[in-house]
C-alpha atoms as a printed R data frame, in Angstrom:
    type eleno elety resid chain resno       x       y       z
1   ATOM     1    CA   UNK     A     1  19.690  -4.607   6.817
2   ATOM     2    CA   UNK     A     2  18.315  -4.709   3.080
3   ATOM     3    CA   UNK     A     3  14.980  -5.165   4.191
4   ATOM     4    CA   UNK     A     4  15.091  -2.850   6.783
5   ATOM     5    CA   UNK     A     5  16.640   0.052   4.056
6   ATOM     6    CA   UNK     A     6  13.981  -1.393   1.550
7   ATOM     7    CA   UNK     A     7  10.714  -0.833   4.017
8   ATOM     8    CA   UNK     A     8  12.240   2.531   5.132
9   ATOM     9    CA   UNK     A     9  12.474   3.566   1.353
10  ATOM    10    CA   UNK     A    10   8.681   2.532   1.106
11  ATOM    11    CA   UNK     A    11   7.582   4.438   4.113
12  ATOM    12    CA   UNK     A    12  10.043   7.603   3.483
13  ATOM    13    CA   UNK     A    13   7.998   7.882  -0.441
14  ATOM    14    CA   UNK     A    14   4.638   7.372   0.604
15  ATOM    15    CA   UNK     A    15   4.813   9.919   3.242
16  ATOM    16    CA   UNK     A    16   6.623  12.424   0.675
17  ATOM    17    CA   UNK     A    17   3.685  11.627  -1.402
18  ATOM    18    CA   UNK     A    18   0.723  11.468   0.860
19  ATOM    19    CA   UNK     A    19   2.240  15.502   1.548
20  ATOM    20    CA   UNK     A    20   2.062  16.132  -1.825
21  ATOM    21    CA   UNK     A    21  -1.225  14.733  -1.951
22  ATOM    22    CA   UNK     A    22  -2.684  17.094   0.665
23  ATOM    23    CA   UNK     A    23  -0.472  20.477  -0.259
24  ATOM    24    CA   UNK     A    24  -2.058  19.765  -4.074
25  ATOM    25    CA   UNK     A    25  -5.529  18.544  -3.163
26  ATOM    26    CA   UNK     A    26  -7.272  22.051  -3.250
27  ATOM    27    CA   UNK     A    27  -5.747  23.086  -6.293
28  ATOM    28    CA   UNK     A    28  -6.648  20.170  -8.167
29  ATOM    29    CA   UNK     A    29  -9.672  19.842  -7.286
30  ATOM    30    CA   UNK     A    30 -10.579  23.237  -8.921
31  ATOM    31    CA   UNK     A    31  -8.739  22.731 -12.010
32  ATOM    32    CA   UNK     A    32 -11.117  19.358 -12.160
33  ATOM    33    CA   UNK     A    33 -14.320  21.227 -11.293
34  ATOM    34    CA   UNK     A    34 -13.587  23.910 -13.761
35  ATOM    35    CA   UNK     A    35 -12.714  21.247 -16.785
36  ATOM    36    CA   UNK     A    36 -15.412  19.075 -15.921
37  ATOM    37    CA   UNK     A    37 -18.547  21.015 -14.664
38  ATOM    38    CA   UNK     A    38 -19.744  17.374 -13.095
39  ATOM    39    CA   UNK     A    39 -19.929  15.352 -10.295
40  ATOM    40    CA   UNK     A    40 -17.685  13.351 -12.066
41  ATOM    41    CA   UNK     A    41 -14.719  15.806 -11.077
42  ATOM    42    CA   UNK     A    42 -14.291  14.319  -7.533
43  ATOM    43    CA   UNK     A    43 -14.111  10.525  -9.234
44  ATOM    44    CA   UNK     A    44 -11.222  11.857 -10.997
45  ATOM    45    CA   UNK     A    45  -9.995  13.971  -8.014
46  ATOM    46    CA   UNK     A    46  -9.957  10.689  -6.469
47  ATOM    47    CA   UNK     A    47  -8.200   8.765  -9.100
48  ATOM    48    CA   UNK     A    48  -5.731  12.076  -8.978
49  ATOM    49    CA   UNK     A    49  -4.519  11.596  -5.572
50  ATOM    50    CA   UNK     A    50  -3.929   7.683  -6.037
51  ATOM    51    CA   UNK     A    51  -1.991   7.973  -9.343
52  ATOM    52    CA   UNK     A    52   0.362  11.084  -7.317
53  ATOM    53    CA   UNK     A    53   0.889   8.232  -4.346
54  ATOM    54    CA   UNK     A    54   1.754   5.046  -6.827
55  ATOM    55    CA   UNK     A    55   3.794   7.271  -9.197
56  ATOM    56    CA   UNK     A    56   5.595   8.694  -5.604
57  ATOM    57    CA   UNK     A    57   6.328   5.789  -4.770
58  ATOM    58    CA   UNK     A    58   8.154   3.877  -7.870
59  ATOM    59    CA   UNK     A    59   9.642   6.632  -8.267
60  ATOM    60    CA   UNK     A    60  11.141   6.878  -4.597
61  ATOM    61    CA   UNK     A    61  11.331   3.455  -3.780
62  ATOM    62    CA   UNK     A    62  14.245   2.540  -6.470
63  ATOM    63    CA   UNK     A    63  14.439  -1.539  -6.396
64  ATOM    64    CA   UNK     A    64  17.275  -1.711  -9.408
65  ATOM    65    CA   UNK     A    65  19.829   1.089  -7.335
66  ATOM    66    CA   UNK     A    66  18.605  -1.002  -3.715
67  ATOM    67    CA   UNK     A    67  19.968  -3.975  -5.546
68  ATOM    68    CA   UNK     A    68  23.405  -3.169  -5.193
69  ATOM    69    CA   UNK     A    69  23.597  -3.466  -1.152
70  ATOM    70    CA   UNK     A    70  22.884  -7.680  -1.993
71  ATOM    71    CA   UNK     A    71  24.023  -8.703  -5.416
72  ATOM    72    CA   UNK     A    72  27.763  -7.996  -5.999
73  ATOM    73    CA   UNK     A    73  29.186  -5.649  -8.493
74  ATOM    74    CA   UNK     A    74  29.039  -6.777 -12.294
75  ATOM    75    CA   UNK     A    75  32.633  -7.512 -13.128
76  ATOM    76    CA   UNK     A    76  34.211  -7.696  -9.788
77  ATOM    77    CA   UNK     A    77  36.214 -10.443  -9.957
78  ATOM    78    CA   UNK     A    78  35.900 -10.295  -5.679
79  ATOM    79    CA   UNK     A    79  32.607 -10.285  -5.345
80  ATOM    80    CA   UNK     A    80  32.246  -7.504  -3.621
81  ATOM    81    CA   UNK     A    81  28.684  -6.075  -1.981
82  ATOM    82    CA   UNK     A    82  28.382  -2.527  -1.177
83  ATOM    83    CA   UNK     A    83  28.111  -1.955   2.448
84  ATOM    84    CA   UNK     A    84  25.431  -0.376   4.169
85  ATOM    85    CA   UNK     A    85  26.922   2.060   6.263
86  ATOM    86    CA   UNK     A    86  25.350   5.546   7.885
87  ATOM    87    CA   UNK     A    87  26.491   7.877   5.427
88  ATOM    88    CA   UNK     A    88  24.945   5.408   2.069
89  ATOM    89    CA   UNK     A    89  21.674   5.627   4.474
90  ATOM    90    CA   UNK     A    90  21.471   9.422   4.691
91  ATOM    91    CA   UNK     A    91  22.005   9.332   0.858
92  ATOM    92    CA   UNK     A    92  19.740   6.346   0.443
93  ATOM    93    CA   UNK     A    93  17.349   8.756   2.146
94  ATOM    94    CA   UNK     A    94  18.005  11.716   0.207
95  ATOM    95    CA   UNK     A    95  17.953  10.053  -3.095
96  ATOM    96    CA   UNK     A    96  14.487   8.742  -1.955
97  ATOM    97    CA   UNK     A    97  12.842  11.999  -1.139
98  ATOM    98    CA   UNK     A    98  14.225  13.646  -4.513
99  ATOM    99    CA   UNK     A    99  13.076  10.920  -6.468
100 ATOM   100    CA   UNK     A   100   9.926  10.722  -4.933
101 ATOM   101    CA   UNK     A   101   9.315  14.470  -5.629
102 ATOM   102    CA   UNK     A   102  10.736  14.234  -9.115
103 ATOM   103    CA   UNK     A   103   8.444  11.736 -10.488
104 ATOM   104    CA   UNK     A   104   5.358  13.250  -8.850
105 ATOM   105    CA   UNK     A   105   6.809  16.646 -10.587
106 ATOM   106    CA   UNK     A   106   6.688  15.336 -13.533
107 ATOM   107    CA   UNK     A   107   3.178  13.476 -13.547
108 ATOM   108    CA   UNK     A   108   1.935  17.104 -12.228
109 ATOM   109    CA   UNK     A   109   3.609  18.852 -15.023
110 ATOM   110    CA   UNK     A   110   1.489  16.840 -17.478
111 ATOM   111    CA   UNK     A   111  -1.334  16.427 -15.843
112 ATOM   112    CA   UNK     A   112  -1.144  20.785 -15.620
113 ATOM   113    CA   UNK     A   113  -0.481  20.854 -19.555
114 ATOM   114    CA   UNK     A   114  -3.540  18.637 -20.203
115 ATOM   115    CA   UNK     A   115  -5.763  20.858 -18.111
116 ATOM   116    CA   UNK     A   116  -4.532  23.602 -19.601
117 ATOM   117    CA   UNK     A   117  -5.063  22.487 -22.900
118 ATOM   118    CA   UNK     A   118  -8.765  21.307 -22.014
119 ATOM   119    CA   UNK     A   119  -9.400  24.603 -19.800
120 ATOM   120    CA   UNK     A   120  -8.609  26.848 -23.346
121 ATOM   121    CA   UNK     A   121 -11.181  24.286 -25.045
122 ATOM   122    CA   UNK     A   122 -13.493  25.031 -22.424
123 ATOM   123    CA   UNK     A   123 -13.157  28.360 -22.444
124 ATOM   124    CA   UNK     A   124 -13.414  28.519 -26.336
125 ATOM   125    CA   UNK     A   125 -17.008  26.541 -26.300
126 ATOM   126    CA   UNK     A   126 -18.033  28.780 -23.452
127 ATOM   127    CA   UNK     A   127 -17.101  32.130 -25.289
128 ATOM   128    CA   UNK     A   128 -18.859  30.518 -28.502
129 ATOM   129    CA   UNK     A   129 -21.902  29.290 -26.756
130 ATOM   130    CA   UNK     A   130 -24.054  32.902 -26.794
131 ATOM   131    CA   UNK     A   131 -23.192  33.406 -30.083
132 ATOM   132    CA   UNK     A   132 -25.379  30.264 -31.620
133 ATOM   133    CA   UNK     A   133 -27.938  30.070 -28.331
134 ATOM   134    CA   UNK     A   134 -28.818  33.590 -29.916
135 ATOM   135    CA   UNK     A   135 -29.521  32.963 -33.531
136 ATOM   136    CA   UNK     A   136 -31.761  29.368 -32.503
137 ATOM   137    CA   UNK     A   137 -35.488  29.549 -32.382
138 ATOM   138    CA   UNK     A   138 -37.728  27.902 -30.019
């Protein structure tokens, strides 16, 4: 039952990622374009989208809570395992899908605050640029 909660986990994450994947593809790949005015951008758009997926699913997929339902409780002088019953699956479930979304959250949040950062440098060198292409001879 483990492995059948364990592959579930897997399957549950990467589809909660491969979602987020698709609802942020667009919007990345502007914020890439505009930061880096290459062909480059869609390398990293690319690189983007795999990082969201891994980082969905460690986050989702959580081996060291899973490990409860086959090692018993530190402690327990009975050796007890915690049973797999419907109601831990729905919450197995649940946890999965919040965790998934969590970590992705968070990888988003920095990525935004780096491009945000290198968008205002951007910006600066674009707003500076006319300034010394004037004053240059040819």
């Amino acid at each position: 039952m483990f492995i059948v909660l364990l592959g579930v986990t897997l399957l549950v994450s990467m589809a909660v990622s491969i979602v987020v994947v698709r609802s942020f593809s667009k919007p990345l790949d502007s914020i890439l374009r505009r930061i880096i005015a290459d062909e480059i951008s869609s390398a990293w758009l690319r690189y983007l989208k795999f990082a969201i997926i891994v980082v969905g699913v460690s986050a989702g997929v959580r081996i060291h809570e899973l490990e409860k339902y086959i090692t018993p409780w530190r402690g327990d002088q009975e050796q007890r395992i915690v049973q797999l019953t419907n109601d831990r699956w729905v919450l197995e479930l649940y946890r999965t899908v919040i965790e998934t979304l969590q970590g992705i959250a968070w990888m988003l949040l920095v990525f935004f605050c780096i491009a945000l950062i290198a968008y205002v440098i951007v910006r600066i060198s674009e707003l500076r640029r006319p300034h010394s292409g004037g004053s240059e001879k040819h």
